[in-house]
LOTORDO-879286 format. One line per 3 residues: number of its first residue (from 1); their letters; for each residue z, y, x of N, C-alpha, C. Coordinates in nm, 4 decimals. Each point is the difference from the previous one (the first is absolute). Last residue first. Example, Ala and Ser with C-alpha at 12.3 -4.5 7.8 and 13.67 -1.06 7.14 Angstrom:
REM LOTORDO-879286
2	SA	0.7080/-0.2250/1.2850/0.0060/0.1190/0.0820/0.0730/0.1090/-0.0770 | -0.0070/-0.5720/0.0290/0.0000/0.1190/-0.0890/0.0000/0.1200/0.0900 .
REM end
This chain:
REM LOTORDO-879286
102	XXX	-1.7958/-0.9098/0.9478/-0.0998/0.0739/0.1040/-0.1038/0.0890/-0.1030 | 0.5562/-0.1185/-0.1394/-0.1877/-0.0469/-0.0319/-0.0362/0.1040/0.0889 | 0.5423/-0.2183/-0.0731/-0.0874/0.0946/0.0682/-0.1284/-0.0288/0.0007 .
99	XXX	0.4368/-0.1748/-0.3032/-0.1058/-0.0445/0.1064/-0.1015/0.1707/0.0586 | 0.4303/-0.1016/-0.2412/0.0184/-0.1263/0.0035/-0.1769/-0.0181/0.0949 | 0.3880/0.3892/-0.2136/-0.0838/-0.0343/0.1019/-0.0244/-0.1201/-0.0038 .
96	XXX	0.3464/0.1489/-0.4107/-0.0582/-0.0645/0.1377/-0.0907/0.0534/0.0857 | 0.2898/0.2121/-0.4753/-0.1198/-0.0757/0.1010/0.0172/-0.0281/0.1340 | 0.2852/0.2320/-0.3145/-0.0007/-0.1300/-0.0713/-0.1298/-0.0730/0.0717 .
93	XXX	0.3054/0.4740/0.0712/-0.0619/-0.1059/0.0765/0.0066/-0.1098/-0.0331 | 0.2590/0.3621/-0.1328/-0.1317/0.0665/-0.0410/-0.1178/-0.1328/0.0831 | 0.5001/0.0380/0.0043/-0.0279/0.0723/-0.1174/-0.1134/-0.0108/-0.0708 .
90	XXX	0.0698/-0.3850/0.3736/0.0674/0.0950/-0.0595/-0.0518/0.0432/-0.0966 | -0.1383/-0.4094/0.0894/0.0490/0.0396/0.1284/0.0782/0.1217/0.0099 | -0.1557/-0.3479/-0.4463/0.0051/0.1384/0.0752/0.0760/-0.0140/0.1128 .
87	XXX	-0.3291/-0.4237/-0.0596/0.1227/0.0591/-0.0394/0.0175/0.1355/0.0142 | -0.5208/-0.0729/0.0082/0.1087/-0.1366/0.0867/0.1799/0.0671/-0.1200 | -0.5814/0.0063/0.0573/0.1151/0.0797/-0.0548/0.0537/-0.0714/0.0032 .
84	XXX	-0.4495/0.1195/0.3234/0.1017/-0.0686/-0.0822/0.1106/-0.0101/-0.0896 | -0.4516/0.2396/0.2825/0.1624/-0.0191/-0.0331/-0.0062/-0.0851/-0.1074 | -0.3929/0.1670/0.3747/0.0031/-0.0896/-0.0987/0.1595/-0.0330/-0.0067 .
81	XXX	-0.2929/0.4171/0.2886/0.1022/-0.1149/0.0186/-0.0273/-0.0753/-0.1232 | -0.3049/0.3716/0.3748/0.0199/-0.0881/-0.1467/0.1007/-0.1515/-0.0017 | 0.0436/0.5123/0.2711/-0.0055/-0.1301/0.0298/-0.0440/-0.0662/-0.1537 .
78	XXX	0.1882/0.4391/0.0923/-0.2082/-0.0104/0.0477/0.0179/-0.1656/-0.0298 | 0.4494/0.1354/0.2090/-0.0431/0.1006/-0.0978/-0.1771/-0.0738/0.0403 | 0.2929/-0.3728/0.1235/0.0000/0.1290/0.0095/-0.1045/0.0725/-0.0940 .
75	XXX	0.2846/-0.4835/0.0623/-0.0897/0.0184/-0.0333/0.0248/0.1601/0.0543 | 0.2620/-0.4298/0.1088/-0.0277/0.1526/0.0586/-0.1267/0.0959/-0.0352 | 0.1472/-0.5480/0.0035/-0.1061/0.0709/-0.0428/-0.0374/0.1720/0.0157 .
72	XXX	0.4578/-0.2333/0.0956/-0.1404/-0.0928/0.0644/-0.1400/0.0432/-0.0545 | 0.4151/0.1595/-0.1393/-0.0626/0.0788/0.1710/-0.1031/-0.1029/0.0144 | 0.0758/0.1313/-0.5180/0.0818/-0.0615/0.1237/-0.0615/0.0479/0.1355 .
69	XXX	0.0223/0.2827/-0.4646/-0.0792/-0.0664/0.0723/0.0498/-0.0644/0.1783 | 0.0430/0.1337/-0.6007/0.0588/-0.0439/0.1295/-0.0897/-0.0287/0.0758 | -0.1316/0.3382/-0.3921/0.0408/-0.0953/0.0375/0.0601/-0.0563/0.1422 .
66	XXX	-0.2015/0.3681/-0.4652/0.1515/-0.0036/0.1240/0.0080/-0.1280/0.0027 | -0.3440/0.2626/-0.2370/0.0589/-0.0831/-0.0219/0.0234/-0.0161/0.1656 | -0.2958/0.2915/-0.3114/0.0238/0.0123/0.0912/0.1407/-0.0847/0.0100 .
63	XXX	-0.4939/0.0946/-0.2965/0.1302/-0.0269/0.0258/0.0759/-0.0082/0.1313 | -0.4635/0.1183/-0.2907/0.0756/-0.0028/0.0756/0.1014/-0.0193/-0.0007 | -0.4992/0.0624/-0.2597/0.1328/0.0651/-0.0020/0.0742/-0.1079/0.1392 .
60	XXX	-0.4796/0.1749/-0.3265/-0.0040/-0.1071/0.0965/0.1877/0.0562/0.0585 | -0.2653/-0.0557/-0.4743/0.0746/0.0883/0.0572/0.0268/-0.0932/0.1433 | -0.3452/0.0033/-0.4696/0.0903/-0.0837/0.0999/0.0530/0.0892/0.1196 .
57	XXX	-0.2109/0.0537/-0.5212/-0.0085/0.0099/0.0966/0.0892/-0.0489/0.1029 | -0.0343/0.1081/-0.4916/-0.0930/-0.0799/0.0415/-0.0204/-0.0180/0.1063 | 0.3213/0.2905/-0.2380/-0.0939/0.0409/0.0985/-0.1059/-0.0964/0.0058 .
54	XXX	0.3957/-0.1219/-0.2215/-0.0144/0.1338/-0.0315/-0.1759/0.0405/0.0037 | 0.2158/-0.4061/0.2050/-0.0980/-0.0016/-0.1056/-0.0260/0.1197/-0.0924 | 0.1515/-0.1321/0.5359/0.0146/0.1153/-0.0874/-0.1189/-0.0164/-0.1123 .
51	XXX	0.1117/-0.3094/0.4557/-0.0664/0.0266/-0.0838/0.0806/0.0355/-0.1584 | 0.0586/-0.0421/0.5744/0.0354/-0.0098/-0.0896/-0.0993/0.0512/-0.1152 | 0.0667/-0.2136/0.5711/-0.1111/0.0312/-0.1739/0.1276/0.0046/-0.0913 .
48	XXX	0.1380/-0.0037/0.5672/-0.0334/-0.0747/-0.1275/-0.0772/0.0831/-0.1098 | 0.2593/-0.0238/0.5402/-0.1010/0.0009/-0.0917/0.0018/-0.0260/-0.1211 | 0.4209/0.0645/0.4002/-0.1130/-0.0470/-0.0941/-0.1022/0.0323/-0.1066 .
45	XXX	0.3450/0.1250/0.4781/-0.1253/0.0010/-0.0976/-0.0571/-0.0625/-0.0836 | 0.5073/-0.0420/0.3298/-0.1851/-0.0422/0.0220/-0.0384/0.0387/-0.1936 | 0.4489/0.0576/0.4067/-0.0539/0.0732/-0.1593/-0.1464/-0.0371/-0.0076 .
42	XXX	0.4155/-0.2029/0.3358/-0.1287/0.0479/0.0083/-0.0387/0.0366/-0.1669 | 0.4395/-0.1888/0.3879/-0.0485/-0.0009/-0.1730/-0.1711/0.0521/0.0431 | 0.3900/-0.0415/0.3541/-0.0867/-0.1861/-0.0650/-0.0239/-0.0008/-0.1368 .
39	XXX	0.1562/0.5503/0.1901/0.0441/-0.2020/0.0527/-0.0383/-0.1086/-0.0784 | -0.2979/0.4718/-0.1184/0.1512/-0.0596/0.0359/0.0169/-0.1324/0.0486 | -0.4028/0.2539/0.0089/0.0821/0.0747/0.0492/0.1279/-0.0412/0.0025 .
36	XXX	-0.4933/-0.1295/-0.1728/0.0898/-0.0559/0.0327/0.0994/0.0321/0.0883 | -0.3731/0.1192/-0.4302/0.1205/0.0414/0.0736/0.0759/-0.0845/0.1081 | -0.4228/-0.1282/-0.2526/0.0353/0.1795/-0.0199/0.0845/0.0388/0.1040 .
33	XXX	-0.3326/-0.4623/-0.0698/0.1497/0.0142/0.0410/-0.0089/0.1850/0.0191 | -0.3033/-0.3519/-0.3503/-0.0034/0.0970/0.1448/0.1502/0.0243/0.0359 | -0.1600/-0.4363/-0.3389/0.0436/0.1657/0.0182/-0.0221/0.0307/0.1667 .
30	XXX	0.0266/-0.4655/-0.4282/-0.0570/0.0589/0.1375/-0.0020/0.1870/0.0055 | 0.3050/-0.4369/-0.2663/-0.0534/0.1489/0.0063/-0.0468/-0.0273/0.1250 | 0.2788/-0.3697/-0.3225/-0.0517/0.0208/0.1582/-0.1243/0.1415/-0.0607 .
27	XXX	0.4658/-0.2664/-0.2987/-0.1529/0.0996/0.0278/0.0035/0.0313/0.1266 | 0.3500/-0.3545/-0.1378/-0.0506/0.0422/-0.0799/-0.1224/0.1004/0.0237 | 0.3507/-0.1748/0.3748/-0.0617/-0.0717/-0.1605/-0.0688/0.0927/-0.0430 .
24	XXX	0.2838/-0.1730/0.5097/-0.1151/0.1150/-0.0359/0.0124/-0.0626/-0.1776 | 0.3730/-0.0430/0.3295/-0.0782/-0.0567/-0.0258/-0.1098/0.1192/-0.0861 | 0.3285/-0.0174/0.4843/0.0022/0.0441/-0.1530/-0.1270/-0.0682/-0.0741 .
21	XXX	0.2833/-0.1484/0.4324/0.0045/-0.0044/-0.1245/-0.0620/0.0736/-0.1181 | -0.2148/0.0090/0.4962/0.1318/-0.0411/-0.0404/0.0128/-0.0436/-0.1375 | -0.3795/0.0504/0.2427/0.0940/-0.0414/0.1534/0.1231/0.0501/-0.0560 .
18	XXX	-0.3990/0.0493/-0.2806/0.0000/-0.0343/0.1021/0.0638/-0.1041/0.0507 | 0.0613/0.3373/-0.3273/-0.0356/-0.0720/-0.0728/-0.0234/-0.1650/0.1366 | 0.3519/0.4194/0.0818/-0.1359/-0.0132/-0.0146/-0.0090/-0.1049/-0.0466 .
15	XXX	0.4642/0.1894/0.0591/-0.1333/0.0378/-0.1086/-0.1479/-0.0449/0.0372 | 0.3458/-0.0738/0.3467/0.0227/-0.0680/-0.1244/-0.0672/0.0222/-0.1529 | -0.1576/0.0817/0.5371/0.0803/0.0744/-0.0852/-0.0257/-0.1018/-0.1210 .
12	XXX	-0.1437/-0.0654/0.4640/0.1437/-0.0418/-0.0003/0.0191/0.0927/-0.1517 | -0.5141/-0.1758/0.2225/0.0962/0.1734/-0.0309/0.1484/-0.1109/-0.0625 | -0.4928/-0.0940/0.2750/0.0803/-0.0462/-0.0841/0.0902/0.1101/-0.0178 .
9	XXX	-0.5507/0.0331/0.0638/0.0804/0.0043/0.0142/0.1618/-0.0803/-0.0648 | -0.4636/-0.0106/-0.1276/0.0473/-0.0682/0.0955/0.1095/0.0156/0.1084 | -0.0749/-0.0582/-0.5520/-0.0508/0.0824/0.0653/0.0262/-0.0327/0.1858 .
6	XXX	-0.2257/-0.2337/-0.4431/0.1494/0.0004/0.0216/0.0301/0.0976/0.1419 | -0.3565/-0.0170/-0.4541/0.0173/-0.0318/0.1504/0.1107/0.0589/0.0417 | -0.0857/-0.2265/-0.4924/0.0430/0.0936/0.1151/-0.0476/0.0052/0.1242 .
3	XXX	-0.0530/-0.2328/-0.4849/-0.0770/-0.0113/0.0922/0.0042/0.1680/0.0859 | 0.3819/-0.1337/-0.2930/-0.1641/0.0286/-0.0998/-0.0706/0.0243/0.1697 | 0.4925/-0.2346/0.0671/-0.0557/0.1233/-0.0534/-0.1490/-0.0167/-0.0272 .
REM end
């Protein structure tokens, strides 16, 4: 993986990038963690600029994106995480967890 820290806990679940099979590709996101209320998921925040040539002006906007989050990392609400996009995991869960930032 793109210069990870690997986390130090170990965890037995087959979705993590980690300590099982899933593989990570295509876009890594940094975000705040919003929601983490359900089982080994978490809803993390993203940032971003958009620019409206209507207007001439740049729009500061958000997203909110549904990802896995293994036990070995156990990220929580407040937490700055960095995702990954891995296979869909379900309906709505095409991201990873892949690191936790101090």
């Amino acid at each position: 993986m793109m210069s990870l820290k690997q986390p130090t806990r170990e965890c037995d679940d087959i979705n993590c990038p980690f300590h099982g099979t899933l593989s990570v590709r295509g876009r890594m996101m940094n975000g705040i963690v919003v929601t983490d209320r359900m089982q080994k998921s978490v809803v993390v925040s993203i940032e971003y600029v958009r620019y409206f040539p209507k207007y001439e002006r740049y729009a500061r906007m958000n997203s909110r994106i549904t990802a896995h989050n293994p036990p070995c990392i156990d990220a929580k609400r407040g937490d700055k995480v960095k995702i990954a996009e891995c296979r869909p995991l379900s309906k709505t869960k095409s991201f990873v967890v892949v690191e936790k930032e101090e």
